[in-house]
C-alpha positions as CSV (number, residue, x, y, z in Angstrom):
1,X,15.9,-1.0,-64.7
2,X,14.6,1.8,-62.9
3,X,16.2,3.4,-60.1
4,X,15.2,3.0,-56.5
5,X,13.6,6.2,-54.8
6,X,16.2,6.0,-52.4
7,X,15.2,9.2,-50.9
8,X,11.7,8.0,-50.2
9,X,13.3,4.8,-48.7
10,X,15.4,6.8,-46.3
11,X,12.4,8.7,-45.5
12,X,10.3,5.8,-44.6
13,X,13.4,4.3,-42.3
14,X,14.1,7.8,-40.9
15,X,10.2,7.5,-39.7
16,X,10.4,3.7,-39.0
17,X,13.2,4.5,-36.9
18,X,11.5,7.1,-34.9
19,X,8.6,5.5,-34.2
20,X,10.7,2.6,-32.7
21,X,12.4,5.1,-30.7
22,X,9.2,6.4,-29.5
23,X,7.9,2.9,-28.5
24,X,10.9,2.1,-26.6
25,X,10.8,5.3,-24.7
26,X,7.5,5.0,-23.9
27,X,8.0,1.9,-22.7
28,X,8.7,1.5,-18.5
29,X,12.0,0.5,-17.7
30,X,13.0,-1.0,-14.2
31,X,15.8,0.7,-12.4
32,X,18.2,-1.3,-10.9
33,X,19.7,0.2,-7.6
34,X,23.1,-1.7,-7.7
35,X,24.8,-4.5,-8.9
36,X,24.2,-7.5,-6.5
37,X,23.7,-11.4,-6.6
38,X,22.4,-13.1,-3.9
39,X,25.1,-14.2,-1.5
40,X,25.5,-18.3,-1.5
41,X,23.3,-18.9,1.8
42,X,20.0,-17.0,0.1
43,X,19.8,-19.4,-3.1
44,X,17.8,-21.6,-1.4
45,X,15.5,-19.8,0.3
46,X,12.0,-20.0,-0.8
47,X,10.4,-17.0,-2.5
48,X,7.5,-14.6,-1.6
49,X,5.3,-12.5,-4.4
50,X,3.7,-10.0,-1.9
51,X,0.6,-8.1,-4.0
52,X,-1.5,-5.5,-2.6
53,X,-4.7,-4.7,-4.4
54,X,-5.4,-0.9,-3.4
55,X,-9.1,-0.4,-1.3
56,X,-9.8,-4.4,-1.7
57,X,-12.9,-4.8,1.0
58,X,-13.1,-7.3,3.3
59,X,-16.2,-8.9,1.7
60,X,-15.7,-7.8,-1.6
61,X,-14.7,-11.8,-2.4
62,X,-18.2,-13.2,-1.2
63,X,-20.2,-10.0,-2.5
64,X,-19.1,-10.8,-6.0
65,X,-18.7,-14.4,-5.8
66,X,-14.7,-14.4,-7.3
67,X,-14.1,-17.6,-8.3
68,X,-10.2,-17.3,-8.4
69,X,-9.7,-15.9,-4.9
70,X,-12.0,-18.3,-3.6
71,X,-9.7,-20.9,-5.1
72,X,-6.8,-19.9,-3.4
73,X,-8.1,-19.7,-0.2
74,X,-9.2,-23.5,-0.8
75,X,-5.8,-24.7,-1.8
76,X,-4.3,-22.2,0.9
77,X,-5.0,-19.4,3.2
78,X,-7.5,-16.8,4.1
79,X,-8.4,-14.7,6.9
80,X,-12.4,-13.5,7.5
81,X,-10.5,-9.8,7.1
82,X,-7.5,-7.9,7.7
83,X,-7.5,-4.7,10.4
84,X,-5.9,-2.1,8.8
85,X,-3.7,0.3,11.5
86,X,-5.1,4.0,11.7
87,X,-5.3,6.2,10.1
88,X,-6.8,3.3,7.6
89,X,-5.2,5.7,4.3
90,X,-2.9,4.2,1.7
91,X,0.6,5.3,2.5
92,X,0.5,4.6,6.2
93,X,-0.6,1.3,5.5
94,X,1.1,0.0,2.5
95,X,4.3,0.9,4.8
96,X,3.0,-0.7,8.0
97,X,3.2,-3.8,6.2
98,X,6.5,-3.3,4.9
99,X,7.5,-2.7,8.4
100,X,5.4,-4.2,10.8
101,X,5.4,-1.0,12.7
102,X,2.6,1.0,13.4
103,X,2.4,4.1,12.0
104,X,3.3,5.9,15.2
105,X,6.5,4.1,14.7
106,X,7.7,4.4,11.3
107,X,6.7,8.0,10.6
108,X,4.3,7.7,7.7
109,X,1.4,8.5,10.2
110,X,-1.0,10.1,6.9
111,X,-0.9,10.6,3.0
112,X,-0.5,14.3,4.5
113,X,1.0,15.7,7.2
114,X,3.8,18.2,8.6
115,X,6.8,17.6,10.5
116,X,7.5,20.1,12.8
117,X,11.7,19.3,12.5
118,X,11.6,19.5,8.8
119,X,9.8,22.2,8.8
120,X,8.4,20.5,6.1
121,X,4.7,18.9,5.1
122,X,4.6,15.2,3.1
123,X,2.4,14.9,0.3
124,X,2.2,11.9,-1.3
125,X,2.0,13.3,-4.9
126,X,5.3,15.3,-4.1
127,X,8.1,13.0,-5.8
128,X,11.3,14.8,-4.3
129,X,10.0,13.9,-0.6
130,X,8.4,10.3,-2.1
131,X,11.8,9.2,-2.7
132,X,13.5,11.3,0.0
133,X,14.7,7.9,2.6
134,X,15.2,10.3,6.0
135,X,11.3,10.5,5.8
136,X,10.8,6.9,6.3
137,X,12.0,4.8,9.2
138,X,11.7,1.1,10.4
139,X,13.6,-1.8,8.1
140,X,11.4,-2.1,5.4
141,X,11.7,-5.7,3.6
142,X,13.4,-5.6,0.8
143,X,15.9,-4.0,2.8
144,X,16.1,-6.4,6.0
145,X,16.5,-8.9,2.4
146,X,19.1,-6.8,0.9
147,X,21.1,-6.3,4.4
148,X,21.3,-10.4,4.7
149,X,22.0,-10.8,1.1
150,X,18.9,-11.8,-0.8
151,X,17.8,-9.8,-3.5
152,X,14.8,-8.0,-3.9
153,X,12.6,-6.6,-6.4
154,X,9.2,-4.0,-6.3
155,X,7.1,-3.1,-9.0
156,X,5.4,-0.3,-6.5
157,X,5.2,0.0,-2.9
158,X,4.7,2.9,-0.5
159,X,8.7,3.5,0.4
160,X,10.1,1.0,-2.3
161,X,11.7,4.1,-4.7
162,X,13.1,5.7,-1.6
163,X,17.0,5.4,0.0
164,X,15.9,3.8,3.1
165,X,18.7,3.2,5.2
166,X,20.1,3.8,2.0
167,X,19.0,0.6,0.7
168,X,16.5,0.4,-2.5
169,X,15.4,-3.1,-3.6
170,X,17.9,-4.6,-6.3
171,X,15.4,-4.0,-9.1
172,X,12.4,-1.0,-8.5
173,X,10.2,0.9,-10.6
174,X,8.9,4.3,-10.2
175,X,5.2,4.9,-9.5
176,X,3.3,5.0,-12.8
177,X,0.0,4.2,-12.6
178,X,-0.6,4.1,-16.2
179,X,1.9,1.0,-16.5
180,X,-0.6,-2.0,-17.8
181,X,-1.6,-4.4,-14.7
182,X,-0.6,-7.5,-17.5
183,X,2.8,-5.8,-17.5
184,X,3.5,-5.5,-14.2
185,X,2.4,-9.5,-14.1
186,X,5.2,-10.7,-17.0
187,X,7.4,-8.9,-15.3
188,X,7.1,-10.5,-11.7
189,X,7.3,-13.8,-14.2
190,X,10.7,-12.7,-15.7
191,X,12.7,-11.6,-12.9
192,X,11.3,-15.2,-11.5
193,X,12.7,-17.0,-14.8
194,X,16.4,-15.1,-14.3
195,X,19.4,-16.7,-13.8
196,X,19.1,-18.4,-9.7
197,X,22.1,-15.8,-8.7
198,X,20.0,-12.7,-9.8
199,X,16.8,-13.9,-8.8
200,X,14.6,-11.9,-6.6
201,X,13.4,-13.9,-3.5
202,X,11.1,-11.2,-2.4
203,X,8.6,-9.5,-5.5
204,X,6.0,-6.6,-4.4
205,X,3.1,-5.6,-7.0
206,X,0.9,-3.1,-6.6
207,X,-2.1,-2.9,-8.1
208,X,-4.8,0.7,-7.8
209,X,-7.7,0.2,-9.8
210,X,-10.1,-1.4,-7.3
211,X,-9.2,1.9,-5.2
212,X,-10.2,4.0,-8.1
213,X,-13.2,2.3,-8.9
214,X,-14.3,2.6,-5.3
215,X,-13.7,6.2,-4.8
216,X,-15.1,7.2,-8.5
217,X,-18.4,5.4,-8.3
218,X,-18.9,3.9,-4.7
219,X,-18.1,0.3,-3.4
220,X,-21.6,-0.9,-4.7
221,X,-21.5,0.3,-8.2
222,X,-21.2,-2.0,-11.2
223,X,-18.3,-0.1,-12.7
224,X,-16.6,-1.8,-9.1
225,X,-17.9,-5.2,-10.0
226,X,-16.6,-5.0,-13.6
227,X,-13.0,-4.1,-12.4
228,X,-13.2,-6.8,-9.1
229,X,-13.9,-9.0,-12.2
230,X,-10.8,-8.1,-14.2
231,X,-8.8,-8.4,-10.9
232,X,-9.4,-11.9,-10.5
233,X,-9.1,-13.0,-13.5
234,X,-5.5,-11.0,-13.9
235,X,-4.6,-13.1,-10.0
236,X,-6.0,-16.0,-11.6
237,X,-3.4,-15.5,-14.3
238,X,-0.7,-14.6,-11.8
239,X,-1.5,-17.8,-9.9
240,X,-1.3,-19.8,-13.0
241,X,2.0,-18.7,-14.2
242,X,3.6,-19.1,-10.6
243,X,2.7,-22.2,-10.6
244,X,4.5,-23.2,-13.6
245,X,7.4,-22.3,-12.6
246,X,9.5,-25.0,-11.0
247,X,10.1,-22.7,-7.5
248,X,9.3,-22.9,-4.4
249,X,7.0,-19.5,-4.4
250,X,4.4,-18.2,-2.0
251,X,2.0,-16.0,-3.4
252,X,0.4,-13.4,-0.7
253,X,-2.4,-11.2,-1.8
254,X,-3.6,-8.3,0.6
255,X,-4.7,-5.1,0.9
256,X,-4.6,-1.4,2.6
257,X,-7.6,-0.3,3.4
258,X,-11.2,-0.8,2.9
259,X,-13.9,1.7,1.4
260,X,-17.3,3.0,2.8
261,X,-19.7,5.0,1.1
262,X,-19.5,9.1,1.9
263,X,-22.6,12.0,2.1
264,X,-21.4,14.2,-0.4
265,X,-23.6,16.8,0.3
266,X,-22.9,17.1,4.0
267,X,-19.3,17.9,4.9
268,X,-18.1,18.9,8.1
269,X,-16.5,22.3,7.1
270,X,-13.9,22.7,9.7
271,X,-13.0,26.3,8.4
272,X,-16.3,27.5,9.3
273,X,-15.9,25.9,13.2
274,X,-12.3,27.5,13.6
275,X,-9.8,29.8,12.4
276,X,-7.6,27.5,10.4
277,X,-4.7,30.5,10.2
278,X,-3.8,29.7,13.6
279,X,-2.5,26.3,12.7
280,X,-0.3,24.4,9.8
281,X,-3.2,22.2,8.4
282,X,-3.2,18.2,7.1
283,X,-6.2,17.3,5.5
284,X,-6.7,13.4,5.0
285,X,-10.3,13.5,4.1
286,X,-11.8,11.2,7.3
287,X,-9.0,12.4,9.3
288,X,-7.5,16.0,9.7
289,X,-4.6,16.9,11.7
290,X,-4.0,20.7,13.0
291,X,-0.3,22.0,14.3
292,X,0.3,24.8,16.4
293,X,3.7,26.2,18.4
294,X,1.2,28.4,20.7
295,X,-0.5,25.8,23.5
296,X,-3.0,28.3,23.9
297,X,-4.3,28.5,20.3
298,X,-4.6,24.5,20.9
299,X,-6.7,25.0,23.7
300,X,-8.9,27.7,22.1
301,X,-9.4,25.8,18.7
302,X,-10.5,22.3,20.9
303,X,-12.6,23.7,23.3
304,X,-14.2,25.6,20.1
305,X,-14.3,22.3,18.6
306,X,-15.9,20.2,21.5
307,X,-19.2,21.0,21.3
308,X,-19.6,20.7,17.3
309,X,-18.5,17.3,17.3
310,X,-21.5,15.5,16.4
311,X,-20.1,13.8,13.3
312,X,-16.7,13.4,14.3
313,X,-14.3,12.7,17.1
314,X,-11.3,15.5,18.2
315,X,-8.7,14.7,20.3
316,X,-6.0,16.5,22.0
317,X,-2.4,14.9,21.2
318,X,-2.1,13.5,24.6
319,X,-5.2,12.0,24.7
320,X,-5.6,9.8,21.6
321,X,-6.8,6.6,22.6
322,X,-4.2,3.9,23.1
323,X,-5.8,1.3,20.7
324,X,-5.2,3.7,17.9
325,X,-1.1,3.3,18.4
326,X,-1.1,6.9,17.1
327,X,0.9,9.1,19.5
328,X,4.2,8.6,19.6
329,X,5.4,10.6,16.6
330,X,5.9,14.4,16.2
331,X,4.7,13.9,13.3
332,X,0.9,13.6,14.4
333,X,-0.7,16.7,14.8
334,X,-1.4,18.4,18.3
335,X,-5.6,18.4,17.5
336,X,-6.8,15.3,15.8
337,X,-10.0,14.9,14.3
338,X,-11.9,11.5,13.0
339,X,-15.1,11.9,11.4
340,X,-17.5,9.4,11.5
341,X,-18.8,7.7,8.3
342,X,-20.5,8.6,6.1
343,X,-18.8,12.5,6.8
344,X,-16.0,13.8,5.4
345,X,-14.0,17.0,6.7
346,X,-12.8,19.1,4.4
347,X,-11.4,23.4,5.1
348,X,-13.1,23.9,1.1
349,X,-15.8,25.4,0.3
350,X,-18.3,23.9,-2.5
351,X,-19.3,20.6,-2.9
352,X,-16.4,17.8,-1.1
353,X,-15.7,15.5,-1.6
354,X,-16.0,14.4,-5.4
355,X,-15.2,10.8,-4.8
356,X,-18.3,9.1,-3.8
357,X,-16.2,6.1,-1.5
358,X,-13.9,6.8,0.9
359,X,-11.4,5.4,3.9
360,X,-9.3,6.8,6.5
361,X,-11.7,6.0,9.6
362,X,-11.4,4.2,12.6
363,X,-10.8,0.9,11.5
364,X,-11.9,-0.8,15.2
365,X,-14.7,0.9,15.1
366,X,-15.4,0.9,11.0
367,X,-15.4,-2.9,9.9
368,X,-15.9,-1.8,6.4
369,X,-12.3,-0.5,6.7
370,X,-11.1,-3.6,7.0
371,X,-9.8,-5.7,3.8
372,X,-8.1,-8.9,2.7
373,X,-5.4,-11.5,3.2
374,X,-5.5,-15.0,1.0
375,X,-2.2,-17.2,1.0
376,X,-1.1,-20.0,-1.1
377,X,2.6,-21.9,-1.6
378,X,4.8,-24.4,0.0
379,X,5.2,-22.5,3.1
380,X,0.6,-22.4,3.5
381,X,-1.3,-25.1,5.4
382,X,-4.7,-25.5,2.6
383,X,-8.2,-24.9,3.1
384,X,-7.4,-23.0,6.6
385,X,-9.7,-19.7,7.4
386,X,-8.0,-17.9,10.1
387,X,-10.0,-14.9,12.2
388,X,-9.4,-11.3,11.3
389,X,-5.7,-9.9,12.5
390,X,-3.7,-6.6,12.1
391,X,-1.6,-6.2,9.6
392,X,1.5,-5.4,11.3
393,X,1.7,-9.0,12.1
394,X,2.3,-10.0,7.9
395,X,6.2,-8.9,7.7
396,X,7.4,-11.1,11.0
397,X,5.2,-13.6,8.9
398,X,7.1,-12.7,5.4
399,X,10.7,-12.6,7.0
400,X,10.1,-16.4,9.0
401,X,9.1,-17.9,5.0
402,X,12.2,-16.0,3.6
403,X,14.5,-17.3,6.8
404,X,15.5,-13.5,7.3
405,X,16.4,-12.3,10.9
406,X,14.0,-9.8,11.0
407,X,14.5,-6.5,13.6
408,X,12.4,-6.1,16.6
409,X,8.5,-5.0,15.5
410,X,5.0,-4.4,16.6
411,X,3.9,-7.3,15.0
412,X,4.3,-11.1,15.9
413,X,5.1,-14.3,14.2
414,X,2.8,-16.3,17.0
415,X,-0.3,-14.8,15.7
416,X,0.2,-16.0,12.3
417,X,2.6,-19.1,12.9
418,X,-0.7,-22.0,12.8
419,X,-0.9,-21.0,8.9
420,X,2.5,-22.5,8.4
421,X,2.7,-25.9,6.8
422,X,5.4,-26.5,9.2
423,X,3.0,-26.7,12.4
424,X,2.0,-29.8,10.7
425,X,5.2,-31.5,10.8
């Protein structure tokens, strides 16, 4: 009999072996912040799977004829649109609805900007400050959940990886955009399917491509349609496997922001209307906010400023409009421009911006800024179209379905009470 080639056996399981490592390090892995159970007064409380589809336009639904959304606003909830706050950018909003607050309020006023305490400018591609919990304030909700003993979970949200309060959700990822949109699904599914004491009753899911798509190749260009496509069908599949389970689950999907198309050729090049040196800069592509310690310089750069604003709006701290909520913070800068669509301003030179859509505008004056809210579960009336609302009224909404005393907020439950099956009764 001939002898085995033992050391090409051990070979081929060495490399076995290593691949399998390779897989399972490759694969995401969901951080849990502490050991908790929900306490014996949350287990049963319904459940809320809050998903936010990055840029999702107003009228995308209707413009593409999505069956599956159009399905759950029959056998739920939908709203004609949803009014982003300003600045109508990803981070401010994302958080806004995990607050209720306006930007003003909870300090994430841009995806950029400086605060003068700090010393210090937020970016949101900088991790270390991402995660960093003083920046954020307000009582985000999975922690209001986690402070009155329900257990939550995020698969991405704006604030979700951060100590707020010192509170994370129970189980959290960090951002990784190229974590598949099915995964992110099965998961929601399994932390649904654990045991009732380790159950989540509050999911978030995040989802970026319909931003991406909108940015790369505009919001009327068929590589958008073929992704709007793929996202219904993915919340059609979401939908489906809720509904198997035997829970009492409310599925919310929503949105940031909107997306309008931009002139890429024509960019308002603010470093060619002022001397930029003089201030600490925050560009935000519609939106740019200047610092300055020296009054005068502010003076100067506005007065310099005035007369060039053609294609865009620029405001003096003090006199920002009230209806933008978007004073209150230090954190907003002391000049504050807004440029109308389809402009852009940018302190590059060459050819800005590369994306072809874009947001960040006014969003009471830009309806194309505005985006989406459809609602289905035990706690939804069916079949009810509500008129457009601002999104800091969705977490006094969330925290009334999850019986969680929520904190005092710009938003309220009245204006979003009559889609409660329980007006009915």
């Amino acid at each position: 009999m001939p002898s085995l080639p033992y050391p090409h056996v051990c070979k081929s399981i060495r490399v076995l072996l290593g691949c399998l490592m390779l897989l399972l390090a490759c694969k995401p892995s969901v951080r849990q912040a502490a050991q908790r159970t929900n306490q014996q007064e949350s287990l049963g409380k319904p459940y809320v799977v809050l998903v936010s589809i990055d840029g999702f336009r107003h009228d995308y639904v209707q413009q593409h004829e999505l069956k599956h959304f159009k399905q759950i606003a029959a056998e739920g909830v939908a709203a004609t649109a949803m009014v982003p706050a300003f600045p109508s950018k990803t981070f401010p909003n994302h958080y806004t609805i995990a607050t209720g607050l306006y930007p003003e309020h909870h300090g994430i006023v841009a995806n950029t900007f400086y605060d003068p305490e700090k010393g210090q400018t937020y970016r949101i591609r900088d991790r270390e400050k991402v995660e960093d919990g003083s920046w954020y304030g307000g009582t985000p909700l999975w922690v209001l959940a986690e402070q009155q003993g329900m257990l939550a979970a995020s698969f991405f949200w704006v604030g979700s990886e951060a100590d707020v309060q010192g509170v994370r959700p129970t189980y959290y990822y960090r951002y990784d955009q190229s974590i598949p949109n099915e995964t992110r699904v099965d998961q929601v599914i399994d932390w649904l399917k654990m045991e009732e004491s380790q159950r989540p009753h509050l999911i978030t899911l995040y989802f970026s491509d319909i931003d991406s798509k909108g940015h790369d190749f505009g919001p009327g260009s068929p590589e958008l349609a073929e992704a709007l496509e793929r996202m219904d069908r993915l919340i059609a599949d979401l939908d489906q496997k809720l509904q198997a389970l035997d829970l009492p689950v409310n599925l919310i999907v929503t949105s940031d922001h909107g997306m309008t198309l931009v002139d890429q050729k024509h960019p308002i090049r603010l470093n060619e209307m002022i001397k930029l040196d003089d201030f600490q800069p925050a560009p935000n592509g519609a939106m740019y906010m200047l610092y300055a310690q020296d009054q005068q310089k502010i003076e100067t750069a506005y007065h310099q400023l005035l007369p060039l604003a053609d294609r865009f709006d620029v405001y003096k701290k003090e006199d920002i409009p009230d209806y933008l909520h978007f004073r209150a913070s230090n954190r907003i800068g002391d000049l504050l421009l807004i440029a109308h669509p389809p402009y852009i301003i940018t302190d590059r030179p060459g050819i800005f911006p590369r994306s072809k859509g874009e947001h960040g505008y006014d969003p009471h004056e830009v309806e194309d800024m505005h985006t989406i809210f459809y609602a289905k579960g035990p706690a939804f009336k069916k079949g009810m179209l509500v008129p457009a609302f601002e999104n800091i009224h969705l977490y006094p909404l969330i925290a009334h379905i999850l019986q969680l005393t929520p904190p005092p907020t710009d938003g309220r439950l009245e204006v979003l009470k009559p889609v409660l099956a329980e007006e009915n009764e």
